[in-house]
C-alpha positions as CSV (number, residue, x, y, z in Angstrom):
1,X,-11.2,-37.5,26.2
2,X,-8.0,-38.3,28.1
3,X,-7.3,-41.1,25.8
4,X,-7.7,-38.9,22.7
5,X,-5.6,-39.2,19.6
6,X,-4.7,-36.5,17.1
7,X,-5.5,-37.6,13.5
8,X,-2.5,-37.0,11.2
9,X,-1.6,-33.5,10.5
10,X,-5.0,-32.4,11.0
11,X,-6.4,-30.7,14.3
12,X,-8.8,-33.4,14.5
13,X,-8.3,-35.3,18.0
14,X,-10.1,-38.9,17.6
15,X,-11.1,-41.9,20.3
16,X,-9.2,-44.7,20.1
17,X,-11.5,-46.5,18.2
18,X,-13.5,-45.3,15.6
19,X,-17.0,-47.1,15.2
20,X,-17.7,-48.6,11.9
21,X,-20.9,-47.9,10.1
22,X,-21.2,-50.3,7.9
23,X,-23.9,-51.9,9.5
24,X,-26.2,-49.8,10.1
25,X,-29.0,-50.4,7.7
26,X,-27.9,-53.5,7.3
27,X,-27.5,-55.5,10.0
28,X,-28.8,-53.4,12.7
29,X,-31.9,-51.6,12.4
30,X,-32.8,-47.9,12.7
31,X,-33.7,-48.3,16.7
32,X,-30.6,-51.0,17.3
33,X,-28.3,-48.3,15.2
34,X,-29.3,-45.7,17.1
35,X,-29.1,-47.6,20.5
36,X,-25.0,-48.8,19.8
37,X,-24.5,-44.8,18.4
38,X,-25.9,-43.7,22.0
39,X,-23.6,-45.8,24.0
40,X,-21.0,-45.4,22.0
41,X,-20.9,-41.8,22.6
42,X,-22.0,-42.2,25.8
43,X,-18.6,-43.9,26.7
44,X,-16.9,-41.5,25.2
45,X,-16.4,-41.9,21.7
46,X,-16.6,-39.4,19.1
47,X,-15.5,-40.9,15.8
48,X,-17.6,-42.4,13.0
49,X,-16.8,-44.2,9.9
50,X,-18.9,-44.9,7.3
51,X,-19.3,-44.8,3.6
52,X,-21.8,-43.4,0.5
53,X,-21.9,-47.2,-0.7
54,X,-23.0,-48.4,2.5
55,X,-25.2,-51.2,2.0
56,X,-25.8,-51.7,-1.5
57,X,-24.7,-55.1,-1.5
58,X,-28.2,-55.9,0.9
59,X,-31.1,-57.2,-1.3
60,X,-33.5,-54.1,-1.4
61,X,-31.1,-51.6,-0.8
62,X,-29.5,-49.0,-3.0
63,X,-27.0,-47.5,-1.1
64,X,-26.7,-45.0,1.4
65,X,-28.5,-46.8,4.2
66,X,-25.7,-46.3,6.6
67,X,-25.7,-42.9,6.1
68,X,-29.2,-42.0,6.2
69,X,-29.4,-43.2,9.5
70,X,-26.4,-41.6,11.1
71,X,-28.1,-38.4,9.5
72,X,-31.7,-39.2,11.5
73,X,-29.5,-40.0,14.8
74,X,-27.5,-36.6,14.3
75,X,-30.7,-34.8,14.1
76,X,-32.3,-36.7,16.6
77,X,-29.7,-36.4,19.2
78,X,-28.3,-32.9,18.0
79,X,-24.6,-33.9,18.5
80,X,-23.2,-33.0,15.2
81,X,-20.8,-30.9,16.6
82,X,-19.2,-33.8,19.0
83,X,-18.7,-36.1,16.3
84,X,-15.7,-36.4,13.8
85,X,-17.4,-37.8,11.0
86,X,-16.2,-40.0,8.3
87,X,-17.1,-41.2,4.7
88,X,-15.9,-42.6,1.7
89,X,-16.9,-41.7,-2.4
90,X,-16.2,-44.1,-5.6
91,X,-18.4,-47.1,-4.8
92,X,-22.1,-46.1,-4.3
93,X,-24.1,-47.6,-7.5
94,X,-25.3,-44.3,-8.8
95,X,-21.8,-42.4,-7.6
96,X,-19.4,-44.4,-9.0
97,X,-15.6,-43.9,-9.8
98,X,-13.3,-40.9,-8.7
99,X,-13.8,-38.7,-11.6
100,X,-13.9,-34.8,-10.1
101,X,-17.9,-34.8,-11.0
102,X,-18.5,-37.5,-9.9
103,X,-16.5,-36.9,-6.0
104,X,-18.0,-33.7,-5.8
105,X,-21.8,-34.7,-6.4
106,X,-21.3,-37.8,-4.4
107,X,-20.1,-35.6,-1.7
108,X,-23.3,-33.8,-1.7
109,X,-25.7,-36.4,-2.0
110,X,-23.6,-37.8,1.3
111,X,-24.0,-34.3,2.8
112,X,-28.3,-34.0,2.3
113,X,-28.0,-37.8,3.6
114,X,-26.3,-37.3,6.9
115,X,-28.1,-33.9,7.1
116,X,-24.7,-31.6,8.0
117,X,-23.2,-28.8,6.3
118,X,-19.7,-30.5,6.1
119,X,-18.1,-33.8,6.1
120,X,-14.8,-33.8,8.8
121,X,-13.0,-36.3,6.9
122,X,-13.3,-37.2,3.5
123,X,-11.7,-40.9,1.7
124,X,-11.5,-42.3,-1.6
125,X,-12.9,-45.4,-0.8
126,X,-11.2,-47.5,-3.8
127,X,-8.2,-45.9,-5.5
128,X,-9.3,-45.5,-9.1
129,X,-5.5,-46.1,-11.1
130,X,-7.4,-44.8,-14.7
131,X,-8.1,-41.6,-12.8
132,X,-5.1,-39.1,-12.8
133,X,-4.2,-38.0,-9.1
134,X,-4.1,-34.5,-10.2
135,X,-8.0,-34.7,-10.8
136,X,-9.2,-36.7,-7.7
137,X,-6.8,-34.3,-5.4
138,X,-8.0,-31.2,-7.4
139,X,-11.8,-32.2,-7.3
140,X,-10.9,-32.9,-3.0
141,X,-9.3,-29.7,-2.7
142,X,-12.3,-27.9,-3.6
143,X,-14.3,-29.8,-1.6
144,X,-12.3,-28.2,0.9
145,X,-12.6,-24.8,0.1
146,X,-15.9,-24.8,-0.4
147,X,-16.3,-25.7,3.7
148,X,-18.0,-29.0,2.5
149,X,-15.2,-31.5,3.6
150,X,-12.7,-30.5,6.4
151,X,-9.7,-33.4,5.7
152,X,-9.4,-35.8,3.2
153,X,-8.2,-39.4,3.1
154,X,-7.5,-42.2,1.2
155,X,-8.7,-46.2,1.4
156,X,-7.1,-49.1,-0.7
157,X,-4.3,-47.2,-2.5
158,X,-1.1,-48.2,-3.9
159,X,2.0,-46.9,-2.5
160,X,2.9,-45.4,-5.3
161,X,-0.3,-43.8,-6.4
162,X,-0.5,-42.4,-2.8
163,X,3.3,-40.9,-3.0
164,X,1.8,-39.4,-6.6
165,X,-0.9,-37.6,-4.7
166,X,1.1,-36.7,-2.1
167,X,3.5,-35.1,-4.0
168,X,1.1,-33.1,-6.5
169,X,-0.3,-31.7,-3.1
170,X,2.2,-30.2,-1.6
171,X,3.5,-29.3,-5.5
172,X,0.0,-27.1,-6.1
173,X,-0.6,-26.3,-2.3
174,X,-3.5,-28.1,-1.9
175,X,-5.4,-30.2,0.5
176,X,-3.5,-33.2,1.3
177,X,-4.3,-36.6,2.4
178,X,-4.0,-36.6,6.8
179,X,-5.0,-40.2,6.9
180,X,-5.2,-43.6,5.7
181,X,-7.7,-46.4,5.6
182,X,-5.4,-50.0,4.7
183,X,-7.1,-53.4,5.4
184,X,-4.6,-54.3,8.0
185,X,-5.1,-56.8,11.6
186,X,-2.9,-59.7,13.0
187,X,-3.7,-62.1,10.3
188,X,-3.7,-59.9,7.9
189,X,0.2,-57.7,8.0
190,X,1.0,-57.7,4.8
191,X,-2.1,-55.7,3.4
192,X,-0.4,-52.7,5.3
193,X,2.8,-53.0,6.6
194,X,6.0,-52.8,4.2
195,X,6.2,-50.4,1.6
196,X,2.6,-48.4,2.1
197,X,2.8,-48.2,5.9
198,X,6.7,-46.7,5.5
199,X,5.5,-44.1,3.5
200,X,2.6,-43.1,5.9
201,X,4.8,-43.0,8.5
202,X,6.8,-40.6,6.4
203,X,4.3,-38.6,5.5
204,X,2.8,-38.0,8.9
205,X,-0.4,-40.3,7.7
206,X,-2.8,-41.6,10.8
207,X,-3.4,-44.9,9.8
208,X,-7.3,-45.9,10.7
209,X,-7.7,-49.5,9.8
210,X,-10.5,-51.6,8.9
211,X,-11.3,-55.2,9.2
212,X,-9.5,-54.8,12.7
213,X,-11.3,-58.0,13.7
214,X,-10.7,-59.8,10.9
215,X,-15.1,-60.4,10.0
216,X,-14.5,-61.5,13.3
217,X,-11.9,-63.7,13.8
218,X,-9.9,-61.7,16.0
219,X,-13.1,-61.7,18.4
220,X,-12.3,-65.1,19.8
221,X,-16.2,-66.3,18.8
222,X,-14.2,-68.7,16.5
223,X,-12.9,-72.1,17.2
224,X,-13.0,-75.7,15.9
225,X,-16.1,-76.9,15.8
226,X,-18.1,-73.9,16.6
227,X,-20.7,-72.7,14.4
228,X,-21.0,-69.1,14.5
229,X,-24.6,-67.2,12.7
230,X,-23.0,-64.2,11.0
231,X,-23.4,-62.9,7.3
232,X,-19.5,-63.3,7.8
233,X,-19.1,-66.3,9.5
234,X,-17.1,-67.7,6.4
235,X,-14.6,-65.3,5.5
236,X,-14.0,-65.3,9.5
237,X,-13.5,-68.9,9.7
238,X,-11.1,-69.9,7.5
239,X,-8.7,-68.9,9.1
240,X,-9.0,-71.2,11.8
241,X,-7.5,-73.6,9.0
242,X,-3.9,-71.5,9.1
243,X,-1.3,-72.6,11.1
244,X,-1.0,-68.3,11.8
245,X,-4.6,-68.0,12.7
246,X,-4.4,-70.6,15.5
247,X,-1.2,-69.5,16.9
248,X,-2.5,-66.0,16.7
249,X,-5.8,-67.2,19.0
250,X,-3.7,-69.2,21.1
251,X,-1.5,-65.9,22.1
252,X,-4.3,-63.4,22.4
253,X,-6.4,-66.5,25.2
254,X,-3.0,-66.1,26.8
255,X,-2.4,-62.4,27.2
256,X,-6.6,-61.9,27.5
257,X,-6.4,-64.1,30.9
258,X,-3.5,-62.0,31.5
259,X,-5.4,-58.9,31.8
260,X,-8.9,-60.2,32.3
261,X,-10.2,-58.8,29.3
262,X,-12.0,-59.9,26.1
263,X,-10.4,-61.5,23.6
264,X,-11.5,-58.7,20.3
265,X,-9.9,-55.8,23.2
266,X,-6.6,-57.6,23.2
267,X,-6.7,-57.5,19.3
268,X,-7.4,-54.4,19.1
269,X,-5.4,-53.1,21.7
270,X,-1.8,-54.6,19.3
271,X,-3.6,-52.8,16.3
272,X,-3.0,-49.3,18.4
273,X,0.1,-50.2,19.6
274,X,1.6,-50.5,15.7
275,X,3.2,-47.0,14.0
276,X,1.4,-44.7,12.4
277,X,-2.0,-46.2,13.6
278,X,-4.6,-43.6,15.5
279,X,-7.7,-45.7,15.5
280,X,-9.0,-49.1,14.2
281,X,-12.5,-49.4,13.0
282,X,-14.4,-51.8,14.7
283,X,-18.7,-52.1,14.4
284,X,-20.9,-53.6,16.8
285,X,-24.4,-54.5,15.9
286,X,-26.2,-54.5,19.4
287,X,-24.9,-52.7,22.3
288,X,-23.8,-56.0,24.0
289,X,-21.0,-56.3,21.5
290,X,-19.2,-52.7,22.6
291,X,-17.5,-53.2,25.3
292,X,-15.4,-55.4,23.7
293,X,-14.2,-52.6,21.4
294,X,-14.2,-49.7,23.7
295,X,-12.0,-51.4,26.1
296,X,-9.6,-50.4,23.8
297,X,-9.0,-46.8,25.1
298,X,-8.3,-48.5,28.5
299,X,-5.7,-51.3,28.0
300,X,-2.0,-50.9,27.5
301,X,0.0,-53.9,26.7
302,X,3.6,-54.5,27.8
303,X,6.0,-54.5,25.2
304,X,6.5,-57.6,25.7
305,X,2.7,-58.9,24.8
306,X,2.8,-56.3,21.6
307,X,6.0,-58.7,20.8
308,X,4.5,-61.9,21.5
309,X,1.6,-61.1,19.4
310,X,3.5,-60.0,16.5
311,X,6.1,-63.2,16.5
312,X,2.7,-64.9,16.5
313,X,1.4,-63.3,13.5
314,X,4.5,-63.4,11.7
């Protein structure tokens, strides 16, 4: 991979855009999963996010869904050694909270799930503030020794809960978070950057963010008077009603004719232009959707367009 990025401190080298799981078993079905996994990795790419919780929120399922199938297309395909995989503890329905027990059986019953020996990178998907850091780290670290997680992670955390761990890491000599997952795209800055992404930066944190698109948004499919059919379609619209959110689409339509690219690639392509970041997560339900999001790894904007982008996002 000659567009290969090296996650963090770790020796973990990542495409430039990680695929989100979050559908599979959701919105896309076993065969249509497997289908977007295949050219996925057939293009190139090489690293998968997904989570224990994935999709409990679906009438009928209980969690998990996501990761049973990655497990079936691992098998199937015999890969697992290509892949940097990703997944998350502290919200599956039967898993819940960040208590050391509770990581350390989730992480198994994630591990008989995907069908692998070892997770490569492990997050606490929701920062649990009534759990001391000194027991979710400790808990992690023997995760790692045991072989069953390579790197660990964090998702929604606090700065300062994040400098806690941080600290009582390097303090004890034990694993230490090489990555962070923040909530963080052009209409959404201030989820990420400020205090949090500062201290990432410091800390030599890859940042991998989610809702790159915005639901979305950022894909362009959006615009007055359109109606899109996505479970999302709502969270993705409003902001179509921000002064931000139309300047925002107005800039990436320009720069997009620009380079004769999609609209979401454009989006995407700012998102790995910003410090600290190695990878946004982007999914794609059918196969259709990808290039979109792999076009990433190609495209380089001037500093300029990264500029005009931001002052349009400000």
């Amino acid at each position: 991979m000659t567009s290969a990025r090296k996650l963090g401190s770790s020796d973990l080298e990542v495409f430039p855009l990680a695929l989100g799981g979050n559908v599979f078993g959701w919105t896309a079905d076993r065969a249509g999963s497997f289908a977007v996994l295949d050219a996925y990795t057939a293009a190139g790419g090489n690293f998968i996010d997904t989570a224990d919780s994935y999709s409990a929120w679906v009438d009928g399922n209980s969690g998990g869904e996501s990761e049973t199938v990655l497990g079936a297309w691992l098998a199937a395909r015999g890969n697992r050694d290509d892949v940097v995989l990703a997944t998350k503890v502290s919200q599956h329905p039967e898993y819940p909270g960040l208590s050391a027990a509770n990581i350390k059986a989730a992480a198994d019953a994630s591990l008989r799930r995907l069908g692998t020996d070892h997770i490569d990178l492990y997050y606490t998907h929701f920062d649990k503030p009534e759990v001391p850091v000194e027991e979710i780290v400790g808990a992690l670290d023997e995760l790692v020794r045991a072989g069953k997680v390579r790197y660990i992670a964090a998702s929604n955390i606090s700065a300062e809960r994040l400098a806690a761990s941080l600290e009582f890491s390097e303090r004890e000599g034990l694993a230490r978070y090489v990555a962070l997952q923040p909530h963080y795209n052009l209409v959404s800055r201030d989820t990420y950057e400020g205090e949090l992404r500062d201290l990432a930066e410091r800390a030599g944190l890859a940042a991998v963010p989610y809702y790159a698109l915005a639901a979305g948004f950022l894909t362009g499919k959006y615009r007055p008077g359109t109606a899109v059919d996505s479970p999302r379609a709502g969270g993705a619209a409003k902001h179509l009603e921000t002064e931000r959110g139309r300047r925002v689409l107005a800039a990436l339509d320009e720069i997009a004719e620009a380079h004769d690219a999609p609209v979401a690639t454009v989006a995407l392509a700012w998102l790995a232009a910003q410090p600290t970041v190695a990878a946004p997560i982007a999914s794609a339900r059918t196969v259709e959707q990808l290039p979109a999001l792999l076009g990433v790894a190609e495209l380089d904007l001037t500093a300029d367009e990264v500029a005009r982008l931001t002052r349009a996002s400000a």
